[in-house]
N, C-alpha and C positions, 0 to 999 in steps of 0.2 A: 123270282120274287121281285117286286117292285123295290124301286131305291128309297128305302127311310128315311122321312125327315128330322133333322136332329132339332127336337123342340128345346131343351132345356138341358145342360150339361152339369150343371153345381146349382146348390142354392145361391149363391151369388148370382149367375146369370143369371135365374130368374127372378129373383130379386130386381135387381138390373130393368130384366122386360116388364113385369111391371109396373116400376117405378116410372118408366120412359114411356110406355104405349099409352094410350087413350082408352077408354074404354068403349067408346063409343068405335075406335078404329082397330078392336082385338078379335082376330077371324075365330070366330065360334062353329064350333061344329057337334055331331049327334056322335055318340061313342056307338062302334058297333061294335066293339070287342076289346078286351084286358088283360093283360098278362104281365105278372114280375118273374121274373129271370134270376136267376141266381142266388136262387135262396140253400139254405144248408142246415142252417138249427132252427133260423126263425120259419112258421109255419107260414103257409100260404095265409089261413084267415088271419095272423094276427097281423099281419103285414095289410093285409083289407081292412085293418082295422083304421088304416092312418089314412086311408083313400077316399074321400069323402063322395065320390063319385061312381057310380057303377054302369054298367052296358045299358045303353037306353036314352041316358044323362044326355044333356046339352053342356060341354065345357068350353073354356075359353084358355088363352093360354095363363091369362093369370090363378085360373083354379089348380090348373098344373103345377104351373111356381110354388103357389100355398103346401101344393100336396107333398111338393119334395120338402119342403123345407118342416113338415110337419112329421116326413119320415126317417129326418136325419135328427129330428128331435127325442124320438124315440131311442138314440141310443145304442140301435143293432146295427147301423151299416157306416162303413167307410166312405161309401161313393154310389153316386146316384145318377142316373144318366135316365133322359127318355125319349122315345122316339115315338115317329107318328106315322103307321103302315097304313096308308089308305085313313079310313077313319079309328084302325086300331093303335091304341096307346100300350105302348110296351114300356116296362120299368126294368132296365139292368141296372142290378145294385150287386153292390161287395160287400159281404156281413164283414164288422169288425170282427178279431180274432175274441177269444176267450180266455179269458186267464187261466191257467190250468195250475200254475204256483208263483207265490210270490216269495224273496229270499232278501236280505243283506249281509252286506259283505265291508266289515270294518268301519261298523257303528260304535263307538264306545259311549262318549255323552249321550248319545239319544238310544232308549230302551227297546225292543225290535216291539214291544208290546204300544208302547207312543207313535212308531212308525205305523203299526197297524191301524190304531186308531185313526190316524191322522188319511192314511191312504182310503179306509170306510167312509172317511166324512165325506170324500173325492168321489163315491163309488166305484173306487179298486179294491176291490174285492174279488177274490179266487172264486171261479165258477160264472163274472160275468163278463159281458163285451170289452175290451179297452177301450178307450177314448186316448188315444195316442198324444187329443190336442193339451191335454191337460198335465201330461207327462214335463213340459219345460215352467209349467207356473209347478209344478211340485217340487224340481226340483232349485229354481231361484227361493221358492219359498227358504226351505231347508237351510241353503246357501245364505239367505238372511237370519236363520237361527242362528248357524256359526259364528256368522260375524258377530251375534247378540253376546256370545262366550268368549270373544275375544280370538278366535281363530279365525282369521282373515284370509289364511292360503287355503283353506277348507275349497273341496271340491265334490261335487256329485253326478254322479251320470247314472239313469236309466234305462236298463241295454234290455233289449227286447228281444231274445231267441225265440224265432218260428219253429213251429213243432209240426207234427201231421196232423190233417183232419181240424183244420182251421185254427190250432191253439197257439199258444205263445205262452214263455216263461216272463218274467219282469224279475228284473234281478237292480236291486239299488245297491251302488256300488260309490261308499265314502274314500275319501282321502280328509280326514279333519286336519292334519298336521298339529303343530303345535300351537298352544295357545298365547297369545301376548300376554304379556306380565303390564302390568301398569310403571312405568317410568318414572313418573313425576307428576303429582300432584299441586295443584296450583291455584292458590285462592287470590282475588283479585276485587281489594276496595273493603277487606276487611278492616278494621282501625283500632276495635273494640278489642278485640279476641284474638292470639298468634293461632295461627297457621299448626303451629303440633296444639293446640288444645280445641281448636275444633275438628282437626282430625283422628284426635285419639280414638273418639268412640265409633265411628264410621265400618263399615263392612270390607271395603275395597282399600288393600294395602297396597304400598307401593315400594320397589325396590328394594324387597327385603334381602338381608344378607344370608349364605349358604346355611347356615349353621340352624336357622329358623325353618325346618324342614315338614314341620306340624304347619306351618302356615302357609298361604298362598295370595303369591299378590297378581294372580290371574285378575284382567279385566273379563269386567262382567257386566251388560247394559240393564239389566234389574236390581244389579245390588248398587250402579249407580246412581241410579230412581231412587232406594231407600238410600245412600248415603245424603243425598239434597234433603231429603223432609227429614232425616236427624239432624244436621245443620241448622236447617228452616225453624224446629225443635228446640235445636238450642239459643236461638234465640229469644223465640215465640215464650220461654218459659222464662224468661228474662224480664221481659218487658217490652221489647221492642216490636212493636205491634204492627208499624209499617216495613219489616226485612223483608226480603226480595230477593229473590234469584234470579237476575237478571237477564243470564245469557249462561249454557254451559257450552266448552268444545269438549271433543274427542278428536288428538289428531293423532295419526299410524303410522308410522316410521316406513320408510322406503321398503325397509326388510321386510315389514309389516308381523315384528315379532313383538315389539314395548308400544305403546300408547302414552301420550302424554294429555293429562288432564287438566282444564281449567275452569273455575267457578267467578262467574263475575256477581258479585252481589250488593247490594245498597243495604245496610246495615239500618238508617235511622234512630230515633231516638225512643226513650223511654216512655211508659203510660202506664197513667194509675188506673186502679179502678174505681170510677166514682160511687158505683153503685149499680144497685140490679134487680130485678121484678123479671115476674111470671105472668105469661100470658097465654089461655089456651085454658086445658082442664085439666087440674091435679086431682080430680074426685074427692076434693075437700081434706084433702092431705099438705096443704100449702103451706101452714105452720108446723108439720112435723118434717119435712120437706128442707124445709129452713132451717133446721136445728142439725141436721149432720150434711150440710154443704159445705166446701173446705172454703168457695172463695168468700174471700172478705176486703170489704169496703178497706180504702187509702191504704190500698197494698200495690203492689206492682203487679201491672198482666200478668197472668199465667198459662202458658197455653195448656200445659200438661194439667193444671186445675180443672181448667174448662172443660177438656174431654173426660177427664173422671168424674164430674160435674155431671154431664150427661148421659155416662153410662150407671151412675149411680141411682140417678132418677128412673131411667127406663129400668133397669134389672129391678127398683122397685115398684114399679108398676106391673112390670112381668109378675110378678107375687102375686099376682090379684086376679093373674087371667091375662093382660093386657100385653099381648108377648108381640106384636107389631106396634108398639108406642113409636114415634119421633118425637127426640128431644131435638133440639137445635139451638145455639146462641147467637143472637143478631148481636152482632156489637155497632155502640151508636157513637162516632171516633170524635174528638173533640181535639182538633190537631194545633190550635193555640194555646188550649190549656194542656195539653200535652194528658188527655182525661179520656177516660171510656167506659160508657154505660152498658151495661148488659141488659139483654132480655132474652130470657130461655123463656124459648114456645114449647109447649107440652103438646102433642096430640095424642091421647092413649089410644084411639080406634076401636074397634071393637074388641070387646071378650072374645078370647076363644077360649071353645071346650077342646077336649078330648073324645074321638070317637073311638078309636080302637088302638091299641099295644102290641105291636107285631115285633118276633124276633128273626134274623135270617144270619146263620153262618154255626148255628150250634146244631153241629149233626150228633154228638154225642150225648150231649146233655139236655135234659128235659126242660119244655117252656116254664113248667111251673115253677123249676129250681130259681128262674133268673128271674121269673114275675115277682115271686115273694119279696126279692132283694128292690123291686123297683118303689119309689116313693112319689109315686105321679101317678094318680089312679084315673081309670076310665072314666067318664061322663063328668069328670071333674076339669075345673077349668085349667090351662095351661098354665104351669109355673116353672120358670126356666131354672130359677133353684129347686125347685121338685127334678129335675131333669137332670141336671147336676147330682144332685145328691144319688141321684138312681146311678148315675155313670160311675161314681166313687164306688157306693157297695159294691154293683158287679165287679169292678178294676179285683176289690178286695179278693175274690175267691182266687185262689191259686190255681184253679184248672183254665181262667181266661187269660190271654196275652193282651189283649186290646178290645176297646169298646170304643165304640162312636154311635152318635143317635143322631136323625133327622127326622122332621117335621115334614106330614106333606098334605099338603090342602087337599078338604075332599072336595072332589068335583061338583059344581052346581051349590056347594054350601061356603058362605064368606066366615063362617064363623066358629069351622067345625075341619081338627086336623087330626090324621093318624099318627101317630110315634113309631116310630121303626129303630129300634137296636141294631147294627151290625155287631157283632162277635165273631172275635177269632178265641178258637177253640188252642190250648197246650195241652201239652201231656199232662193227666192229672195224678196216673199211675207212677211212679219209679221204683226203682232198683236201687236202695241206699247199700251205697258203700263206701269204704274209705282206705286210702291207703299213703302211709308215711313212710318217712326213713329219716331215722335221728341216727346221733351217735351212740345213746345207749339200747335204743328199743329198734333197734335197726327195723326191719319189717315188718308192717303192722297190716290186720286186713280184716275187713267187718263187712256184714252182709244183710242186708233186709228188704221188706217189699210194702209197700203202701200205696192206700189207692184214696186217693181223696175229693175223687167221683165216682165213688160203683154207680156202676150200670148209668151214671147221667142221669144219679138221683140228689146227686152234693151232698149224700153221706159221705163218712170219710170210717175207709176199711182197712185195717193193720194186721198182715201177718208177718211177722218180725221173727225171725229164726239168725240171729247174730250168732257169729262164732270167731270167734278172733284169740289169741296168745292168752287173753286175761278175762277172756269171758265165753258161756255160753246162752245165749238169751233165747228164748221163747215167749212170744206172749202173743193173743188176740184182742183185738177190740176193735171196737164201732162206735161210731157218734154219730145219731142224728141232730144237726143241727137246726132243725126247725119239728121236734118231737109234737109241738102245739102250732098253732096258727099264729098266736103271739109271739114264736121265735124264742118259746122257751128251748134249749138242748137237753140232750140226752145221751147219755154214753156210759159204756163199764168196757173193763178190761179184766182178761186171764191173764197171768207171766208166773213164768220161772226163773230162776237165772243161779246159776254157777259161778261166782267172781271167784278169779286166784288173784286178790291184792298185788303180789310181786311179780307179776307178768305185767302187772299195770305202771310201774314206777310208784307203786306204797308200797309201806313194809307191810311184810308180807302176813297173810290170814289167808282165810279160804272161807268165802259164805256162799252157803245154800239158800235160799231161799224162793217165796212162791207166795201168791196171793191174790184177790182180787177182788175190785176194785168199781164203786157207780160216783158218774158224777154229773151235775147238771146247772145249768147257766142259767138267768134271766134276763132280759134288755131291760137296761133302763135308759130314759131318752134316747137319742140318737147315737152316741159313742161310747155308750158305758154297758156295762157288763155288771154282773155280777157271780162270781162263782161257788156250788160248794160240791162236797165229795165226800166219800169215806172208804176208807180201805183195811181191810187187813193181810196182815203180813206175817209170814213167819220165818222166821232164819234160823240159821243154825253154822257156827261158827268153828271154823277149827284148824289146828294148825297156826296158831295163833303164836305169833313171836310176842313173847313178853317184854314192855319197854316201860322206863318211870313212867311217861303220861297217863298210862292204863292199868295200871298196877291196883288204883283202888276200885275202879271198873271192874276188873276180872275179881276182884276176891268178893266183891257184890253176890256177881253173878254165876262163879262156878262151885262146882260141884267139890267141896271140900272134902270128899269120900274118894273123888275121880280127879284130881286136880289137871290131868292130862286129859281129859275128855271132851276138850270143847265146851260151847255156850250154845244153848237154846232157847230163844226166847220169843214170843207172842207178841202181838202188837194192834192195835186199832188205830188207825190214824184218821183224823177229821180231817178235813180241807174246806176252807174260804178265802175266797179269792176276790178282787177288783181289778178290772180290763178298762182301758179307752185307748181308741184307736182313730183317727181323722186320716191314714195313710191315705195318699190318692191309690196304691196297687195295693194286692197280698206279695206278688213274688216282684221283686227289685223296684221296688215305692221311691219316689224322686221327691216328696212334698210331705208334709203333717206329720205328726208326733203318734208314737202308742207306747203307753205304762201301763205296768202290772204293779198287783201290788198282793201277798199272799202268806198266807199263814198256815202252818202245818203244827197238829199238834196230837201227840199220844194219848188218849181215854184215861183216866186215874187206873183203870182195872189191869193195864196194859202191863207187860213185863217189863219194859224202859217206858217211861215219863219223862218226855222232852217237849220240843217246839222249836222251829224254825222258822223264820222270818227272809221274805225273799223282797228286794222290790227292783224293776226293769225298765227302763223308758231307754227308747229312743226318737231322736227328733233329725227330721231332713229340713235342710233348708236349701233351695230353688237358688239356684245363682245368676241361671238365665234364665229367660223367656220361655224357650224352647224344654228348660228342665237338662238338657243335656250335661250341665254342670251342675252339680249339687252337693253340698258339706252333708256330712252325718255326723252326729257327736251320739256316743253310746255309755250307759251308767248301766250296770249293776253290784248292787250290794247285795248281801245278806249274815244272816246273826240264828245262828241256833244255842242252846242249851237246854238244862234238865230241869226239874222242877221238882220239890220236894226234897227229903232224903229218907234212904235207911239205912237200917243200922246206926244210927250215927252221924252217917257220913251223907254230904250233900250230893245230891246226882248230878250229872254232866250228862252234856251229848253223848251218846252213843257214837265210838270211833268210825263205826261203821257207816255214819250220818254226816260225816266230818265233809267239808268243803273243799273240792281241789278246781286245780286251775293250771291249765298250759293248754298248748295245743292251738285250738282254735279261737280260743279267746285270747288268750295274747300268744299269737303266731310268732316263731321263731324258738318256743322253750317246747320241749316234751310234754306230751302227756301228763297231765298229775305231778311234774313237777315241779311247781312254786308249795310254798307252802313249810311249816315247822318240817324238821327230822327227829326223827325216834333217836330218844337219849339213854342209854344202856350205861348202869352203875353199877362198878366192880368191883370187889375187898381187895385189898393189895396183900397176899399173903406170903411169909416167907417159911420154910422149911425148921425145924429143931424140934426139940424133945421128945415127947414119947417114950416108947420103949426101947431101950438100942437092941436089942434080943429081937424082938418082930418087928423092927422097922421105923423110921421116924415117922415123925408127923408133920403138922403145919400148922403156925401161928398167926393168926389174924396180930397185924398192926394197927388195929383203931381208924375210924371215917377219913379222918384227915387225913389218910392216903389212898383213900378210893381212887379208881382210875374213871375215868370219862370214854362211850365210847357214843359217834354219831354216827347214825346211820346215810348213808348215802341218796336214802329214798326219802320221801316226804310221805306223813302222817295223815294230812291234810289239815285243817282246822275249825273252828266253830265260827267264825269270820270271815268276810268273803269281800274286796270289791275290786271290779277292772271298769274299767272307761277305755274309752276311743275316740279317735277320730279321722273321718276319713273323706278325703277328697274324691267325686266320682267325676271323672270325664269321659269322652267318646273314647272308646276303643279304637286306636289308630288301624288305619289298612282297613277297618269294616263298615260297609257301607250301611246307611239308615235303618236297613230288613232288618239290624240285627238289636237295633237299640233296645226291645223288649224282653232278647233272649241272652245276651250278652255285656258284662258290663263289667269293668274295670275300674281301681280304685288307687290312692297312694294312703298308706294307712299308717298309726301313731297309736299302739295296744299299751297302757300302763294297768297293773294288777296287783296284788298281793291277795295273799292267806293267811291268816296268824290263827292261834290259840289265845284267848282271853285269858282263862285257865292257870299258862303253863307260869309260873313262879321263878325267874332266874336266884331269887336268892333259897331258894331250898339245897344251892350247891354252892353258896360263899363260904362253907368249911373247910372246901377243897384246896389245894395248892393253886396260886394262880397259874401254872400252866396247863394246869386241867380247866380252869375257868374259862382260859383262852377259848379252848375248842370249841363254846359255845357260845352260840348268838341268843340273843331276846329273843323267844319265837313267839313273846304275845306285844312285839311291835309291830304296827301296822306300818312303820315308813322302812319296812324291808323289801320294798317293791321292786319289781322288775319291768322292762322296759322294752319294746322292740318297736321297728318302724320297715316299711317296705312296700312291696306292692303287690295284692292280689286281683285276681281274675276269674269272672264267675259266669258259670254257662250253663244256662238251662237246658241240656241235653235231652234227648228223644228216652235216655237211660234213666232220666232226675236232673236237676240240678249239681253242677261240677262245681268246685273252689280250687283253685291251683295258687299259691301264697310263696312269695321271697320274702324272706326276712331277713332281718339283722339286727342283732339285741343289743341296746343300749345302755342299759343297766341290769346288772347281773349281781347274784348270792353266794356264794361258795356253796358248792357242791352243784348247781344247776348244771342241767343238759341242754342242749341248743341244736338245733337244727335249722338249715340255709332254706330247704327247700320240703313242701307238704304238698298233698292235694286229694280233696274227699271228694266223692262220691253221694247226695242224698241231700235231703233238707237239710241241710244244716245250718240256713245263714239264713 
């Protein structure tokens, strides 16, 4: 074979040739034949695809140059060589290898899911060629992330194992080391303001001591960017119109473990605001506009004014359609008078409608369930408080974790966009249970099941089969909550239930009971409710310890022929109700208040004639931004009694209706135990007379030596109220995934129970040391107190509560326990 001439080795040389040859002096010749060499996955024609020339052609050497350099573009080869046999053109190339996997190895800051992203945007991707040249900008890149987190000895290398049959592994392989701490912090040319009070509120801490182990004075080059516009901020809302950030360092210590920081800045002086106008188009809203603006004339700059200023304006212009409005403020500086003019430009832009309402990430649940809930309707124009308010309701169902919505232009249309919901789906089914250990009810265990999405219809399905030491419960029921299109509800319930009072921590009864029960809602505006219901009930009581509070109760109600035989009695109960609710969730809400407000009352026809009074509110308040900290302060009261009388006698609650409290409303005391004790009145009798022939007898000594006896249990009462309050913060050790399912709190339960009723002087005849033994039990400042810290997880099982407590104020005779934790909705 003839000796090949070697035309063209790299694209550089050809390049090279020509850039340098003439055209007029580059030897052209006729192709009589073609061949590439070395192919292995890529085909022959796709590789023709890049060859702009075929057998026949007239080329020159600069069409050759073009041609490699247009086939090293493509992506498939390493190395590209050509030669020139006679008039035939030969191409030896080297395909790049193919990824067959890619791995890391001792990533912790960066997510292997961020790695991936980042190496797709590269085209490293598993299954295609490598491009090996790109492998050192990826990994300086990376190398410039770390240094951004303050890890400056951070190292990366990507190691390339050959495989058979052309492949390779890529394996990225971190050393982050540890991070710099910030050192010292250093403000320079400040005059106005120290040093600790413009950095108090800042992100980036510096040298903090051991013991501060929640915090971290890691440097970080983002959170340094917002610590300057909080600075910048706090001037700007001052007044100081011309502040400046002059100059910032970052310098790294030899070790390159602390960083020391410095801000050089020019403070300047103060500016009023003279005044301000509108230019642009408000749609004829320029004087309502005017009336809820904060800034006001010969006041001082405001920066933080000016941007509420302008979101204020745009968000109401969104109201109208107009959801790309610019607002903007030209400020016009008056640096002798130390004065400055505003002018906010308005541009509303166009209307946009709505073209369609799309949800993605709800495999469970039905579109229609979460459409209903939405308040941004199709062909209707865009309102970004319509969009809002849809994000709240859905937050509100308890089967979703998280909602987010985005807008997306339709193609070819300026004025016409799709809504798109993301949803993440939670369990909406659980397994309620619960399980304690006190000191006197040592183990305690309750068992149920509820679904409050069958089937991904956002009805809500209850089979409850409870059985635990002091009860055995039974019931079914269903709600639909959108039975009408207008959102009226619907629901009824079956139950049974078996109480033994003194398995519970009351004295002790035993009711049977069973009945059941319809009830239904209607909206009114936005956050209001209203509720009504009706139920009947029947019980039947027995085993019933007799105590003074109940004494004229039972001689009402029993059987004066059977005086052992229990109480049976019938009942029809009404229910009406009031609901509002602004929570931004249903399950672990960070923001807005919801109150009940509700009344229960027996039918005149009913065997007991009573009524109970209930009302509920709680309010969250947002501490940050973020919501990650949040206060909750918690109120319930309530008040029952009888109404009418017979025989005589005026009616009371029914005991069996009576109010208790422990447990989970103020964590740290037992079950049902706050509340009055059962008071047991004794004759003090002593032995003589009688017959001496068949035996003596026994003589009563008159009231004034009755004995006193109290029961260790609680009664419960016709009066009810506990508050709270509680601090929620991040869950230490768990990272962001968990904020919607996990949530921790420091908490402050105060409560009581009384009887209105109970009379302490119906026993001032007694000895005072029978007096002693008893307390008021229709004062309401007999409360009890505990504080500690729970923990609450929304488990795959339901919703968990796990609670430390420790009781602060205590009653004689109360039970206490250190440690609880339930199973179920319960919170």
């Amino acid at each position: 074979m003839a000796l090949k001439n070697l035309l063209i080795a790299s694209t550089l040389v050809g390049a090279s040739i020509a850039a340098t040859t003439p055209v007029h002096a580059e030897e052209r010749f006729v192709v009589d034949d073609l061949a590439v060499n070395g192919l292995q996955r890529v085909t022959l024609g796709a590789a023709l695809t890049y060859i702009p020339f075929s057998i026949g052609d007239e080329v020159s050497d600069f069409t050759v140059s073009q041609t490699v350099k247009a086939l090293y573009l493509s992506g498939h080869f390493d190395d590209i060589e050509v030669y020139k046999d006679g008039n035939k053109v030969i191409f030896e190339v080297t395909e790049r290898p193919t990824i067959s996997d890619i791995t890391f190895e001792g990533n912790d800051d960066i997510k292997d899911e961020q790695l991936q992203d980042s190496l797709k945007n590269n085209n490293i991707v598993v299954g295609e060629p490598l491009d090996k040249t790109l492998l050192t900008g990826i990994e300086n890149g990376l190398i410039d992330f770390f240094h951004g987190v303050g890890k400056y000895n951070a190292k990366v290398e990507a190691v390339v194992t050959y495989l058979p049959r052309n492949r390779v592994r890529l394996q990225l392989e971190f050393e982050e080391g540890e991070a710099a701490s910030v050192r010292q912090i250093n403000i320079v040319g400040n005059e106005l303001f120290s040093d600790e009070e413009l950095l108090k509120n800042i992100e980036s801490q510096q040298d903090l001591p051991w013991w501060k182990f929640f915090s971290s004075d890691r440097y970080q080059k983002q959170a340094l960017q917002g610590d300057l516009e909080t600075i910048r901020s706090h001037y700007l809302d001052r007044g100081y119109l011309r502040f400046n950030v002059e100059s910032n360092q970052v310098s790294v210590s030899p070790d390159k473990e602390s960083v020391y920081v410095t801000f050089n800045v020019s403070e300047g002086e103060q500016y009023t605001v003279k005044g301000y106008d509108f230019i642009g188009d408000l749609l004829g809203k320029e004087d309502f506009v005017k009336k809820f603006i904060p800034i006001k004339t010969d006041e001082l700059y405001n920066g933080a004014l000016v941007t509420h200023t302008e979101e204020m304006i745009s968000n109401y212009l969104s109201s109208f359609g107009y959801a790309n409005s610019e607002v903007r403020t030209i400020p016009e500086i008056d640096d002798e008078k130390k004065e400055v003019h505003l002018t906010i430009s308005v541009n509303p832009g166009k209307r946009i409608y709505v073209r369609r309402i799309d949800f993605v990430g709800n495999e469970a649940t039905a579109d229609e369930v979460l459409r209903r809930e939405v308040r941004q309707m199709e062909g209707a124009w865009l309102s970004n408080n319509s969009l809002d308010l849809s994000k709240n309701y859905l937050q509100r169902l308890k089967y979703l974790e998280k909602i987010e919505y985005e807008t997306h232009p339709v193609p070819g249309e300026d004025d016409l966009v799709d809504v798109v919901f993301d949803v993440k789906e939670q369990p909406s089914g659980s397994f309620q249970a619960g399980v304690s250990y006190g000191s006197y009810s040592k183990l305690a265990f309750q068992a149920g099941i509820q679904h409050d999405n069958f089937l991904g219809t956002g009805n809500r399905v209850g089979i409850n089969l409870n059985t635990y030491s002091a009860a055995q419960n039974i019931s079914l029921s269903y709600t639909d909550p959108y039975f009408t299109m207008d959102g009226i509800s619907l629901g009824g319930n079956i139950f049974y239930s078996n109480f033994d009072a003194g398995s519970a921590q009351l004295v002790r009864y035993k009711n049977k009971s069973y009945g059941i029960g319809l009830t239904t809602s209607f909206p009114i505006f936005e956050f209001n409710r209203l509720q009504f219901g009706a139920t009947f009930k029947s019980n039947e009581v027995s085993q019933l310890q007799e105590y003074e509070q109940i004494k004229n109760y039972i001689a009402l109600y029993s059987d004066p022929n059977d005086p052992d035989g229990g109480l049976e009695f019938d009942n029809i109960e009404l229910f009406a109700g009031w609901s509002r609710s602004t929570l931004n969730r249903g399950l672990f809400p960070t923001a807005g208040s919801n109150q009940s407000l509700s009344m229960v009352v027996s039918t005149p026809n009913s065997d007991n004639k009573f009524f109970k009074l209930n009302f509920d509110s709680r309010f969250y308040f947002p501490l940050t931004n973020d919501h990650s900290w949040s206060l909750l302060t918690r109120l319930k009261m309530g008040y029952g009694n009888g109404y009418g009388e017979k025989n005589g006698i005026e009616l009371t609650l029914p005991f069996s209706e009576n109010f208790r409290l422990g447990g989970k409303e103020v964590r740290g005391f037992e079950n049902n135990i706050i509340g009055p004790r059962a008071v047991y009145l004794s004759p003090t009798e002593i032995g003589g007379g009688g017959d001496p022939i068949n035996g003596g007898g026994v003589i009563g000594v008159g009231n004034d030596f009755d004995s006193i006896g109290v029961s260790l249990r609680s009664t419960g009462g016709n009066a009810m109220v506990h508050t709270g309050l509680e601090l929620i913060f991040p869950t230490p050790f768990l990272s962001e995934d968990f904020t919607n399912s996990v949530r921790t709190s420091l908490f402050v339960d105060v409560g009581n129970v009384w009887d209105t009723e109970f009379d302490l002087n119906r026993f001032s005849h007694l000895s005072q040391t029978e007096q002693d033994k008893l307390s008021d039990y229709s004062d309401p400042g007999l409360y009890r107190a505990s504080a500690g810290l729970s923990i609450q997880w929304i488990s795959p099982m339901g919703p968990m509560a796990f609670s430390f407590a420790k009781t602060l104020k205590e009653q004689t005779g109360d039970e206490t326990e250190v440690f609880s934790f339930n199973i179920g909705t319960t919170f």
